[in-house]
LOLOZA-439358 format. One record per residue (C-alpha): x, y, z; chain; residue number from 1; residue in three letters. Coordinates in nm, 4 decimals, padded with zeros to 6 digits. Layout:
LOLOZA-439358
+----------+----------+----------+--------+-----+--------+
:       c1 :       c2 :       c3 : chaine : num : residu :
+----------+----------+----------+--------+-----+--------+
:        X :        Y :        Z :      A : NUM :    ALA :
...
+----------+----------+----------+--------+-----+--------+
This chain:
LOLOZA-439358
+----------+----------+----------+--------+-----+--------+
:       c1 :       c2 :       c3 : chaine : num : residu :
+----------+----------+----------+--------+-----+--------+
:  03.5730 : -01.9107 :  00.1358 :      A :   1 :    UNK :
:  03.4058 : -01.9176 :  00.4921 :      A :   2 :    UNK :
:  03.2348 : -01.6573 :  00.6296 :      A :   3 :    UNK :
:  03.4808 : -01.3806 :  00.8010 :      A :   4 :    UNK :
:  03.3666 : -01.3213 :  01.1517 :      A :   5 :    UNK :
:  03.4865 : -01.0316 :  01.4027 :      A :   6 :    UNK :
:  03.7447 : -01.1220 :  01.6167 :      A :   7 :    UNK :
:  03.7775 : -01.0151 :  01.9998 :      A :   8 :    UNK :
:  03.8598 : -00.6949 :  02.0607 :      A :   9 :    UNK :
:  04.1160 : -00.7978 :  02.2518 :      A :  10 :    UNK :
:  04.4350 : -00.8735 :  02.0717 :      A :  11 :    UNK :
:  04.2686 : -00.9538 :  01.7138 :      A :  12 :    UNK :
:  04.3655 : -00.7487 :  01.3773 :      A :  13 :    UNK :
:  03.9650 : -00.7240 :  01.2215 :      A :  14 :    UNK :
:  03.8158 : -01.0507 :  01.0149 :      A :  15 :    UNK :
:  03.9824 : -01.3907 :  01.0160 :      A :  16 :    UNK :
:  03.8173 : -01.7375 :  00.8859 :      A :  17 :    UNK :
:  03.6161 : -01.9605 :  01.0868 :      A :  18 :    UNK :
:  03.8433 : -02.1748 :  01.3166 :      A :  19 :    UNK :
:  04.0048 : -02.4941 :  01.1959 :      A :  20 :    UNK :
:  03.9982 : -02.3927 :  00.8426 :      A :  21 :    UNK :
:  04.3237 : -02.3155 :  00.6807 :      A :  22 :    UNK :
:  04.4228 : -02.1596 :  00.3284 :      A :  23 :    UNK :
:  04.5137 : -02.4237 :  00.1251 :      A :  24 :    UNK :
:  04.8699 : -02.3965 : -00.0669 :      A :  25 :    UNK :
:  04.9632 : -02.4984 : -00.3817 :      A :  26 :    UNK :
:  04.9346 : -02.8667 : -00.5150 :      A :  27 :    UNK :
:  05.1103 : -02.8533 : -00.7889 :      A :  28 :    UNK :
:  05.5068 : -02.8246 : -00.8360 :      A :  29 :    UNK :
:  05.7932 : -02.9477 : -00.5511 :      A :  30 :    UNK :
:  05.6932 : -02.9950 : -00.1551 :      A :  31 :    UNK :
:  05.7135 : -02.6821 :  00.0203 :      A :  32 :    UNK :
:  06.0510 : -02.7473 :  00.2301 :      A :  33 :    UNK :
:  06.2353 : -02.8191 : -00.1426 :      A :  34 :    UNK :
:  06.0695 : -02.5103 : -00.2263 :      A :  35 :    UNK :
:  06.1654 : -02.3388 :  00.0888 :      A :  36 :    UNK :
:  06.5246 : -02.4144 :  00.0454 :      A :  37 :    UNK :
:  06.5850 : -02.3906 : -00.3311 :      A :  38 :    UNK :
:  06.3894 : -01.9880 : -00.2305 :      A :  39 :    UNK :
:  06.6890 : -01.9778 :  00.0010 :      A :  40 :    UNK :
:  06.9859 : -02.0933 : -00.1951 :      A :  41 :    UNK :
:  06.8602 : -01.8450 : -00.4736 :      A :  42 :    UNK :
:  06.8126 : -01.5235 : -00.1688 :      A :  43 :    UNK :
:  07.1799 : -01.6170 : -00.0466 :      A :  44 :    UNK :
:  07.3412 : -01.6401 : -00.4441 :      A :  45 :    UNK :
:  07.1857 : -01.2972 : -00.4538 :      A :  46 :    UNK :
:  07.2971 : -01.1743 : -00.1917 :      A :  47 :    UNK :
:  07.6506 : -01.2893 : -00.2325 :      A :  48 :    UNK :
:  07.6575 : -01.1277 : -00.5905 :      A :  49 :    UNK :
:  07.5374 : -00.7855 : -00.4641 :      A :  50 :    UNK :
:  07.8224 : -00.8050 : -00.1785 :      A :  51 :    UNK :
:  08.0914 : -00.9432 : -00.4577 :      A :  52 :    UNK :
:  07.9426 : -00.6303 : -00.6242 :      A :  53 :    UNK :
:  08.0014 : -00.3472 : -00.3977 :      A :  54 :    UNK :
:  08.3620 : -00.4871 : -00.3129 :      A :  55 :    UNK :
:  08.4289 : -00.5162 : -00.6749 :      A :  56 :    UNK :
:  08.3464 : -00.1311 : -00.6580 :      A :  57 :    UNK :
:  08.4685 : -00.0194 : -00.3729 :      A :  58 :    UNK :
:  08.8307 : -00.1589 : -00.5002 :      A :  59 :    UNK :
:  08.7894 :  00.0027 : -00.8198 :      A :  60 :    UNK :
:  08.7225 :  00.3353 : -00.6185 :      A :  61 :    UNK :
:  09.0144 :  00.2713 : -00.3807 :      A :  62 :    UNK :
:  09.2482 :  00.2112 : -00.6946 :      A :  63 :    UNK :
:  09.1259 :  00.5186 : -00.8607 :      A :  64 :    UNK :
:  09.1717 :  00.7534 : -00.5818 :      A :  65 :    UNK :
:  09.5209 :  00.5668 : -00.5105 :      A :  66 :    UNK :
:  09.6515 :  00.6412 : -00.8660 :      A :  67 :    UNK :
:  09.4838 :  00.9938 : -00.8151 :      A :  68 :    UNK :
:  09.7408 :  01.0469 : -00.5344 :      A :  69 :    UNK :
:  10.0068 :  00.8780 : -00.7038 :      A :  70 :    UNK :
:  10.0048 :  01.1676 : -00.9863 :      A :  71 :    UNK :
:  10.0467 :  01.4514 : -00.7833 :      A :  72 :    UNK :
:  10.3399 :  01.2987 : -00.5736 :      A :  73 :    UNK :
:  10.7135 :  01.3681 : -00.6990 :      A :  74 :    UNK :
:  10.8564 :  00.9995 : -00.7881 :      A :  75 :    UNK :
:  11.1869 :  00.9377 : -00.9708 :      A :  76 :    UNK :
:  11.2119 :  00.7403 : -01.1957 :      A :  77 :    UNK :
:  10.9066 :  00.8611 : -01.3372 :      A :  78 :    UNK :
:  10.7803 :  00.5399 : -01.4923 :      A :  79 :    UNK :
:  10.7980 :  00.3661 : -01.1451 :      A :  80 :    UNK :
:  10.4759 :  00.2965 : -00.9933 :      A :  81 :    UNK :
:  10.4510 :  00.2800 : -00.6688 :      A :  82 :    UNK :
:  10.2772 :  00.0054 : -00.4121 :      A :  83 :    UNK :
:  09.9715 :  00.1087 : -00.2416 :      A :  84 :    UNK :
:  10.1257 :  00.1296 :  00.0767 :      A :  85 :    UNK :
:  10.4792 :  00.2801 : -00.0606 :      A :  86 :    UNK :
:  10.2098 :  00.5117 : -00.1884 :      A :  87 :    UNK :
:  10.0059 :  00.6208 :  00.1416 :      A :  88 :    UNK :
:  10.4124 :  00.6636 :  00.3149 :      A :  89 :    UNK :
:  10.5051 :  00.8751 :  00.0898 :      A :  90 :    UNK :
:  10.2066 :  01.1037 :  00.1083 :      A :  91 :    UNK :
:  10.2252 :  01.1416 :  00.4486 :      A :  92 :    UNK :
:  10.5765 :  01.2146 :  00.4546 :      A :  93 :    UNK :
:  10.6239 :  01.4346 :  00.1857 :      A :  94 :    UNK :
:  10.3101 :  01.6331 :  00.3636 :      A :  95 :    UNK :
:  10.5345 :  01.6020 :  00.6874 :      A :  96 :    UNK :
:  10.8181 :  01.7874 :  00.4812 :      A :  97 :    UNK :
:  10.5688 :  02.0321 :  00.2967 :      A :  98 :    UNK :
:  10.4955 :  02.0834 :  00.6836 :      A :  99 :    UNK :
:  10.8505 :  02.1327 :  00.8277 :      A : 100 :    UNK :
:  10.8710 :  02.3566 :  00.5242 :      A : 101 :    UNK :
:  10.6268 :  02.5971 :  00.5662 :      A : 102 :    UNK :
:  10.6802 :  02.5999 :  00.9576 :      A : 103 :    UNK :
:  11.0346 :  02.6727 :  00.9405 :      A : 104 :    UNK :
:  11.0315 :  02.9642 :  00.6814 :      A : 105 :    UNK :
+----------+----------+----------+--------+-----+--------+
């Protein structure tokens, strides 16, 4: 390696190599823009399965809190489930009514 030397004080960060000498990179193995890209193809796929990941879950929460609801509300028939959004109206009506309830007596 060359010698470091000290750079200016004025907008340098400490020791950098003599001027017009460059770390060489790798020789071996695909040219650096195939390597650049294929690096980016394999960040996106990763990121795409961590997203497809935390949807995946956040459904799975939504559904579990949804048939959490859907046991403590009155249906008839009693097999019959209920849509999510048939679901989330009926909640807030049959609060409404629990409302009305308590408000008139």
């Amino acid at each position: 390696a060359p010698p470091a030397r000290p750079v200016e004080a004025s907008g340098g960060r400490g020791l950098r190599r003599a001027e017009g000498k460059r770390r060489q990179g790798r020789s071996r193995g695909a040219p650096r823009a195939a390597r650049t890209a294929e690096t980016a193809q394999r960040i996106k796929r990763s990121r795409r399965l961590k997203a497809n990941n935390r949807e995946r879950n956040r459904m799975h929460n939504l559904n579990a809190a949804l048939d959490a609801l859907r046991d403590v509300l009155p249906t008839f028939p009693e097999d019959a489930k209920l849509t999510k959004i048939e679901t989330l109206r009926f909640a807030h009506n049959y609060i409404w009514a629990l409302t009305e309830t308590l408000r008139l007596a």
